[in-house]
C-alpha positions in Angstrom: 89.0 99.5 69.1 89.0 98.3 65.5 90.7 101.0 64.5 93.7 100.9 66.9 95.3 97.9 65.4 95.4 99.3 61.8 97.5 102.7 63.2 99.2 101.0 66.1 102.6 98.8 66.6 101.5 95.3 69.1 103.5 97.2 71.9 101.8 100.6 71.5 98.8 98.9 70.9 98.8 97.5 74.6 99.5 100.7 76.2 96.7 102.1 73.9 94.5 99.5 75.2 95.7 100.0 78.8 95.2 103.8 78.1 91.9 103.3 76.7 91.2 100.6 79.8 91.8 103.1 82.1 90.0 106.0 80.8 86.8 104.3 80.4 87.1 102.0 83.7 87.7 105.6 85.6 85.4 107.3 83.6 82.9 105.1 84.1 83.4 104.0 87.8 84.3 107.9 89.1 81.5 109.2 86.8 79.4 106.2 89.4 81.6 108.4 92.5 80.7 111.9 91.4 76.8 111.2 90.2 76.3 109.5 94.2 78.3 113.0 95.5 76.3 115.0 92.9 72.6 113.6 93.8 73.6 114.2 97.8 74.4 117.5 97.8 72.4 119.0 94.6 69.5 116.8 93.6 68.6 114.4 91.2 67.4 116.7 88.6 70.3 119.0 88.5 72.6 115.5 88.4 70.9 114.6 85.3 71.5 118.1 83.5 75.2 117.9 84.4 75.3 114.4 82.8 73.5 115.9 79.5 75.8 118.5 79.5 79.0 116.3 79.2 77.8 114.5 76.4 77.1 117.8 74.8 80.5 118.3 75.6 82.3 115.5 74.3 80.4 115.7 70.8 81.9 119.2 70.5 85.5 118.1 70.8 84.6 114.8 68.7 83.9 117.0 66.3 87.5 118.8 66.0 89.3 115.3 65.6 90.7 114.2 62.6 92.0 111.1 62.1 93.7 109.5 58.5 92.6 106.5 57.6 91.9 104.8 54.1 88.0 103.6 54.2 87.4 100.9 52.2 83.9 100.8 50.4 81.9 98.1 51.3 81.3 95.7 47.9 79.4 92.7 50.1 76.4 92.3 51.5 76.0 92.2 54.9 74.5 89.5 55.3 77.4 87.8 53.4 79.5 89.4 55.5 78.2 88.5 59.0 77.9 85.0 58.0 81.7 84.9 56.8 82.8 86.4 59.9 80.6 83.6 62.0 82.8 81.1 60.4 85.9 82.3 60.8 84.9 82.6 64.1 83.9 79.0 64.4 87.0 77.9 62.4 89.8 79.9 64.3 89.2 78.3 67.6 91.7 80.4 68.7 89.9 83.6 68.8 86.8 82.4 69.9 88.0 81.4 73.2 90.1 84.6 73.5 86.4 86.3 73.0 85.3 83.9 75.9 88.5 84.4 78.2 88.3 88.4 77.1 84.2 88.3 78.1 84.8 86.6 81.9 86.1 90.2 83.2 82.8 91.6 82.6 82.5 89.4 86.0 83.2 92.3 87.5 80.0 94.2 86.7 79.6 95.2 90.3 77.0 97.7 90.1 74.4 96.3 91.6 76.3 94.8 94.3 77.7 97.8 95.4 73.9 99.6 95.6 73.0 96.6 97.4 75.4 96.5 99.9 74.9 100.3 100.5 71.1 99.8 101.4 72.5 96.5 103.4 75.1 97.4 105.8 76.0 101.3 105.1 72.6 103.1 105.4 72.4 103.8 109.3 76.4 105.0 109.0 76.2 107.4 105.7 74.0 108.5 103.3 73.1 106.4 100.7 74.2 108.3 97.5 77.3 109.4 99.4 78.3 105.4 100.1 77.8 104.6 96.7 80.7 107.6 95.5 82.5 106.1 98.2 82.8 102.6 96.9 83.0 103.6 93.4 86.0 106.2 94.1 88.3 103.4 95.7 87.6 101.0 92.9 88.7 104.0 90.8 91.7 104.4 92.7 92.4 100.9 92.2 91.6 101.1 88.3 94.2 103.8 87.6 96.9 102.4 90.0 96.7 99.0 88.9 98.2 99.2 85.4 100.4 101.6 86.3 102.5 98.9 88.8 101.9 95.8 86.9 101.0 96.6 83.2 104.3 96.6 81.8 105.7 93.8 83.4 103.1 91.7 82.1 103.6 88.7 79.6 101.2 85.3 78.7 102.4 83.5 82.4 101.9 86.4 84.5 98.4 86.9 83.3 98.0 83.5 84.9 98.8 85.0 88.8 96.7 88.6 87.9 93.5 86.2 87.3 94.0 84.9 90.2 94.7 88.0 92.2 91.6 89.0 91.2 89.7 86.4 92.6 91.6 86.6 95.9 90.6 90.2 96.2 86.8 89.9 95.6 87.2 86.8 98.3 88.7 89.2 100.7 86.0 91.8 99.8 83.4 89.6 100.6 85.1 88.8 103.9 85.3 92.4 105.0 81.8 93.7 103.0 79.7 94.5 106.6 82.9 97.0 108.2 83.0 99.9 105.8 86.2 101.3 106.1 87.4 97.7 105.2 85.6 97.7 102.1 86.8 100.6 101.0 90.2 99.5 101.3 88.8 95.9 99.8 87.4 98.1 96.9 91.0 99.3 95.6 92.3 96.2 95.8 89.0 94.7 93.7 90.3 97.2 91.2 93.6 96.9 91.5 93.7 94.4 88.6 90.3 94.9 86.6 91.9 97.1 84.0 95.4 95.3 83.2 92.8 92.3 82.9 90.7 93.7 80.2 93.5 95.5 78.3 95.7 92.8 78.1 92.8 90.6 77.1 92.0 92.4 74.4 95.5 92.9 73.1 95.7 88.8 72.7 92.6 89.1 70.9 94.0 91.3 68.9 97.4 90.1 68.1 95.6 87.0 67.0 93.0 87.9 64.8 92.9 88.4 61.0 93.7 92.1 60.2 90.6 91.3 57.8 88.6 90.6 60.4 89.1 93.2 63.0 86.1 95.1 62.7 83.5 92.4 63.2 85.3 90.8 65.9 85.8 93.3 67.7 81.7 94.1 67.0 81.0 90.8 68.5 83.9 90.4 71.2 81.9 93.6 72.7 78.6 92.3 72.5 79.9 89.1 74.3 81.6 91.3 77.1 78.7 93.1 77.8 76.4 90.3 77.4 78.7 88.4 80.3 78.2 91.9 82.2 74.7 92.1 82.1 74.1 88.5 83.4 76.4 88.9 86.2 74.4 91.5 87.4 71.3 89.4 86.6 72.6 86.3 88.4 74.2 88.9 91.4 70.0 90.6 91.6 68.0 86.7 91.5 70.4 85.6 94.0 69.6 88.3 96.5 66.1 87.7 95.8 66.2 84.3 96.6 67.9 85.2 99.9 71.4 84.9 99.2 73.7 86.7 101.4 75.4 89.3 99.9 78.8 88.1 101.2 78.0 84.3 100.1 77.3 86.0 96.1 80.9 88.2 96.4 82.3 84.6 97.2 80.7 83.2 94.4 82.1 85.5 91.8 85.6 85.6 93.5 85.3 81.5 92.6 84.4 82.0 89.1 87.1 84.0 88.8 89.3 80.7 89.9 87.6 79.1 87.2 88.4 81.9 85.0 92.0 81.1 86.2 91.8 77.4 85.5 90.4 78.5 82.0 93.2 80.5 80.9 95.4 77.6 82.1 93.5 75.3 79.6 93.7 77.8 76.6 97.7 77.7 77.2 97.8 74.3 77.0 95.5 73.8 74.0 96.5 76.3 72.0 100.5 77.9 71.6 99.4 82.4 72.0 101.9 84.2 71.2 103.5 86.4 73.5 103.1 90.3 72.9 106.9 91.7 72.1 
């Protein structure tokens, strides 16, 4: 991702992010899909050997790109450097709270979630594994749709009404969560507007750091997103162990993404982004 911006025009570089969004949403979710197919009609074991065997695959053709771009040698020392990049970081207000803004759609680490929804409501209509693909398929759906209708009409004020959107849909997925036919249709809408989310996101980030800088803050803008991920599906796990319902916790991420709303509202105000040509 740090490389994109050094090779890419700002317009190319948000369909390259979209691009990129949706190959690794898809990837990721519909790998989810065809891993809960896989373990129900082969195994576990033989699941796992397919999964080696792709990464084995994608080193190969790794291996046979070739991409031209002037590396500069490093003349600083690291710790030099992470320390300068800290204080941009703390000085360009700017980019720090497009980190922030960028991190709050790792709210939609739903993983856990949907496995404990499965085991919840699904288990005495489908098996388990098979549920899981299910769910994870229509988010897909949703995933690869979504950027196709809405990504290129997109500018700074729309983003505004897809944040929104997004909470709206995980409200209405929480409403439907016990009927499964309805949750799968709740699912592609929960995806609907994930991807154009984090790609356009990211292209703000971009377009408004430092070209000197995009390296390390893109390092660290990652590390926040998936730190955000990993503690939604921390806070989603504690509060099904303290007896939450699993429709009450949907609700409560569907309301953070009204805050996240609100917060992008705020950064508008504060702080004059430029719009992406």
């Amino acid at each position: 991702m740090a490389l994109l911006p050094k090779i890419l025009h700002v317009k190319k570089l948000q369909l390259a992010n979209e691009i990129h969004s949706i190959i690794w949403s898809v990837l990721y979710t519909f790998g989810m899909a065809v891993s809960g197919f896989l373990v129900y009609k082969v195994g576990v074991s033989a699941a796992f050997i397919l999964d080696g065997l792709l990464f084995v695959l994608c080193f190969v053709m790794l291996m046979n790109v070739r991409i031209e771009v002037r590396v500069n040698p490093a003349t600083r020392n690291i710790v030099a450097m992470f320390k300068e990049t800290l204080s941009y970081i703390r000085h360009d207000r700017k980019v720090f709270y497009l980190m922030l803004l960028h991190a709050l759609v790792g709210l939609t680490a739903f993983d856990a979630l949907v496995a404990l929804m499965v085991h919840e409501y699904y288990t005495h209509l489908i098996a388990t594994s098979l549920a899981i693909g299910l769910l994870h398929a229509s988010r897909a759906l949703g995933l690869v749709v979504g950027p196709l209708l809405i990504g290129r009409h997109m500018t700074n004020t729309r983003l505004r009404y897809v944040w929104m959107f997004q909470a709206f849909a995980i409200m209405l997925w929480a409403a439907v969560m016990p009927h499964f036919y309805l949750s799968l249709m709740a699912s592609v809408l929960v995806g609907l507007c994930t991807t154009t989310l984090w790609s356009y996101t990211y292209t703000l980030l971009q377009h408004h750091t430092d070209p000197a800088y995009y390296g390390r803050v893109v390092a660290y803008n990652d590390m926040l997103f998936l730190l955000m991920a990993a503690a939604t599906s921390m806070l989603i796990g504690f509060c099904a162990d303290a007896g939450v319902s699993l429709p009450m916790i949907t609700l409560m991420l569907g309301v953070l993404f009204v805050v996240a709303t609100w917060y992008y509202y705020w950064l508008q105000q504060r702080f004059e982004l430029k719009e992406i040509p």
